[in-house]
N, C-alpha and C positions, 0 to 999 in steps of 0.2 A: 569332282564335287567334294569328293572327303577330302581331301588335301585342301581345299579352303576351307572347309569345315575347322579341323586340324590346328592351321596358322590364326584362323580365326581366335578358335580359345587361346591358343597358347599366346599369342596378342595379347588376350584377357588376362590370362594367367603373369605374363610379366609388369602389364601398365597399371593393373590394378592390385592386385594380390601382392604385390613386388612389397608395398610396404607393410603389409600383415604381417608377412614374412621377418623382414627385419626387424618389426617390434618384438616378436616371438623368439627372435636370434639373441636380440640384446637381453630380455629379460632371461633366458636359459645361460648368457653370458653374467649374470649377476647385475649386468647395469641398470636399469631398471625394475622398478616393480610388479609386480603381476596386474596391478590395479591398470598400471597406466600403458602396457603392453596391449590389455585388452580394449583399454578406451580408443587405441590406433588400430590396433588390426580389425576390430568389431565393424565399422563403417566400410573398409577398401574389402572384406569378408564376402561380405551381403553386397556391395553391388558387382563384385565379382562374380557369385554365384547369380544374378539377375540376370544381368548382362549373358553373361557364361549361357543361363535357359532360354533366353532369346535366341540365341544366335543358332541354336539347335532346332526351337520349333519354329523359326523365322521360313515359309517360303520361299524358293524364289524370288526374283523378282519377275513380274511380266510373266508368268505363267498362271497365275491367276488370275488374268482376264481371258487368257486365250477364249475365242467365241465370242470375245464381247464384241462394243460396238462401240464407234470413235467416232470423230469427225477429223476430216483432210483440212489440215491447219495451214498449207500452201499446197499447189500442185504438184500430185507425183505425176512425173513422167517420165521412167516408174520412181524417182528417187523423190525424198520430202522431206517432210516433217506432219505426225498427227496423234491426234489428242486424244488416249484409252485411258477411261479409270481416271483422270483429272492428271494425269503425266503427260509429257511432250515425252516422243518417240521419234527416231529416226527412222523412217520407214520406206520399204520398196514396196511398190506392188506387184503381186506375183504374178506371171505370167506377163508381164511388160506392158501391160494394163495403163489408162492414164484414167487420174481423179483430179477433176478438178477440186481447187478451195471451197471449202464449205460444207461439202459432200459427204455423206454416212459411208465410212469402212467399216471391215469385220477382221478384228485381228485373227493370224491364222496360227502365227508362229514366231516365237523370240528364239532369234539364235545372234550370239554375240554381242549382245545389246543395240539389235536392231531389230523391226517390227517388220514382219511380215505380214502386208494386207488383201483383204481384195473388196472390192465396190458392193457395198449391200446392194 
C-alpha cells in the first residue's frame, strides 16, 4: 500500500510539478524573470500540492462500503456482477452461494478488485 502510495506522488511530483520546476531552473539560469517564473510554477505548484493531499487522504476504494448493501445486477452463481454504493463490482459470493438478479447482497470484503458478497 505505501509503495503505491509512493508512485502515486511521485506520478504527481514529475507530471505536474515538472514544469514549476523548470520555470524556477530557467529564471536561476538568468533566462527569465522572476515575475514570469512565478506566473508558470504558481498554477502546476497548488495543483500539485492538491492533488499530492488527495491522494493521501483518499480511502481505498470499496472499503468503504464494506457492510453495506447492493443489489445482484445479473446472477451470481457464485460469479456476477453487483451494484454497492452506485459502482458495478465484480463479484463472488461467498460460500458458492447463488443470488439471483435483483436480489439485496451485503458486501463482505474487497480483495483485488473484486466483491465479495453474500444474500441479505
Amino acid at each position: 500500500m505505501r509503495l503505491l502510495l509512493l508512485l502515486a506522488l511521485l506520478d504527481d511530483l514529475l507530471l505536474l510539478a515538472a514544469p514549476a520546476v523548470v520555470a524556477l531552473a530557467l529564471y536561476a539560469l538568468g533566462v527569465i524573470p522572476l515575475w514570469a517564473a512565478a506566473a508558470v510554477a504558481a498554477p502546476f505548484a497548488a495543483l500539485a500540492a492538491y492533488v499530492g493531499a488527495k491522494v493521501v487522504k483518499e480511502r481505498p476504494r470499496g472499503f468503504a462500503y464494506v457492510g453495506g448493501r447492493g443489489v445482484a445486477v445479473e446472477d451470481l452463481g457464485p460469479r456476477g456482477v453487483v451494484k454497492i454504493g452506485g459502482e458495478y463490482w465484480r463479484a463472488v459470493c461467498v460460500g458458492g452461494c447463488t443470488v439471483s438478479a435483483g436480489s439485496c447482497v451485503e458486501l463482505v470484503e474487497v480483495r483485488d478488485g473484486v466483491a465479495y458478497v453474500t444474500p441479505c
